[in-house]
C-alpha positions in Angstrom: 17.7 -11.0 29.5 15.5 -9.9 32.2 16.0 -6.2 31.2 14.5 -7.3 28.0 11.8 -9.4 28.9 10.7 -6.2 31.1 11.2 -3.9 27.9 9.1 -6.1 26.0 6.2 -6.0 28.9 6.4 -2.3 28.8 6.3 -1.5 24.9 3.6 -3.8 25.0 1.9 -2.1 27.4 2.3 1.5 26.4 1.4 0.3 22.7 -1.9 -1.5 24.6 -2.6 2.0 26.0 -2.3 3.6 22.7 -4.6 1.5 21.0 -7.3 1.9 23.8 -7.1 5.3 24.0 -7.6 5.8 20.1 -10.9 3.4 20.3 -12.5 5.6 23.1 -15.6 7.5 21.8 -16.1 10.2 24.6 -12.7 12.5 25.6 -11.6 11.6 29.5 -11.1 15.7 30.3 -13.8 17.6 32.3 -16.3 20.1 30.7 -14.3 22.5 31.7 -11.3 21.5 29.8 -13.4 20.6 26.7 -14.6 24.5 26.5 -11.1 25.5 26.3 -9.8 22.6 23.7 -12.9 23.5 21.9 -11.7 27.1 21.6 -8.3 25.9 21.0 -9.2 23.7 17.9 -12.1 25.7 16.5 -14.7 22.5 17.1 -17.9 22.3 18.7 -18.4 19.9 21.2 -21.3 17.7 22.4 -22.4 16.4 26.0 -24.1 13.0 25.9 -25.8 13.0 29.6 -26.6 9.5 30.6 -27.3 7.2 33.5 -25.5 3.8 34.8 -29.4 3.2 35.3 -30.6 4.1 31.7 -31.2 1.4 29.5 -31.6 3.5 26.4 -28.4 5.2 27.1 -26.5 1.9 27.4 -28.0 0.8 23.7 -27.0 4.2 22.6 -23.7 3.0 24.2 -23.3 -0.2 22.7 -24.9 0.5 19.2 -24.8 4.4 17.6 -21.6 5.1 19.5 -20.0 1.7 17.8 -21.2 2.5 15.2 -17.8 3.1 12.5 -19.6 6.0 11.2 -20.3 8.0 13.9 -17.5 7.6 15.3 -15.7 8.4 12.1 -17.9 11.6 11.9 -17.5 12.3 15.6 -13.9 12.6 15.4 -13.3 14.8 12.3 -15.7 17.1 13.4 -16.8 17.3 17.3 -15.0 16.9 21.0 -17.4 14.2 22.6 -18.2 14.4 26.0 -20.3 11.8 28.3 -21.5 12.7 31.7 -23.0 11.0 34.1 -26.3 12.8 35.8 -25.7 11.3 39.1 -22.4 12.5 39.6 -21.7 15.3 41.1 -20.1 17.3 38.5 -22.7 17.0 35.8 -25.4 18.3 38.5 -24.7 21.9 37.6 -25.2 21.3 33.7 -28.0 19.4 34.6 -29.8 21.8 36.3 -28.3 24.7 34.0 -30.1 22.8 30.7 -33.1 21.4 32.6 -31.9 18.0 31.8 -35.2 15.9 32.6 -35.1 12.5 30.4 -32.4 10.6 29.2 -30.8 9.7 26.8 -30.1 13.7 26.2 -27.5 15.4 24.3 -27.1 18.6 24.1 -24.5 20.4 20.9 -22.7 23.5 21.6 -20.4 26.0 19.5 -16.7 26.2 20.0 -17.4 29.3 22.0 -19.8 27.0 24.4 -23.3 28.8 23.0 -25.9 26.1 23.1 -27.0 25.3 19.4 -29.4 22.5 20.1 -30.7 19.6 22.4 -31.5 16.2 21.6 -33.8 13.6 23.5 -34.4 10.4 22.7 -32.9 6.9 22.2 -31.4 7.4 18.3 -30.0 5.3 15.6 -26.6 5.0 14.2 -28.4 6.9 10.9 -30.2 9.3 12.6 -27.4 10.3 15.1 -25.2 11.0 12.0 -27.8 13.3 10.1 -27.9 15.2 13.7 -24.2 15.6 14.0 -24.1 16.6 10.7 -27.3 19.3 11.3 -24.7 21.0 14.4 -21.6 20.6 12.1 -22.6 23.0 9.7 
């Protein structure tokens, strides 16, 4: 009985971890990483920098990235990375792009060539015509 009581906690949990990993927005591997799955699966990629200080970035956060379209879009089409500016491994990039104002996010090839930068807080319907402008 115990044995499956524990198998129960543990499906449950591995299905938990499933479901939250399918719902995250931004990929979890470094921008290293990204530049070789990028070449891998033939998609361009985009860095969203942001800030745990940036208010726009959180609304970005909490609207355009919620936002079913997007994310819809975002998936078919682009890897997604976020980076934070104030960590260190974001300071190269940073400095590499001139990254001066935030919210900033900057679309690259599958090959890594910058296509484009974007400043600015954004809405869910503008954000999708500029994925769509660096999908094409």
């Amino acid at each position: 009985m115990l044995k499956k009581i524990l198998l129960l906690h543990l499906i449950i949990l591995l299905f938990t971890f499933k479901v939250n990993a399918q719902e995250s927005f931004f990929s979890e591997y470094t921008y290293e990483e990204v530049l070789v799955q990028a070449k891998a699966l033939k998609k361009p990629f985009f860095i969203d920098f942001t800030a745990s200080w940036c208010l726009p970035c959180k609304l970005m956060e909490e609207t355009v990235f919620q936002d079913y379209e997007v994310k819809k879009y975002t998936q078919n089409y682009f890897i997604a990375l976020q980076l934070n500016v104030d960590d260190f491994d974001a300071m190269i990039l940073r400095s590499k792009y001139d990254i001066s104002s935030l919210p900033c996010i900057l679309f690259f090839d599958e090959n890594g060539l910058l296509l484009g930068k974007e400043i600015g807080l954004q809405t869910g319907t503008n954000f999708l015509k500029i994925l769509q402008k660096y999908s094409n």
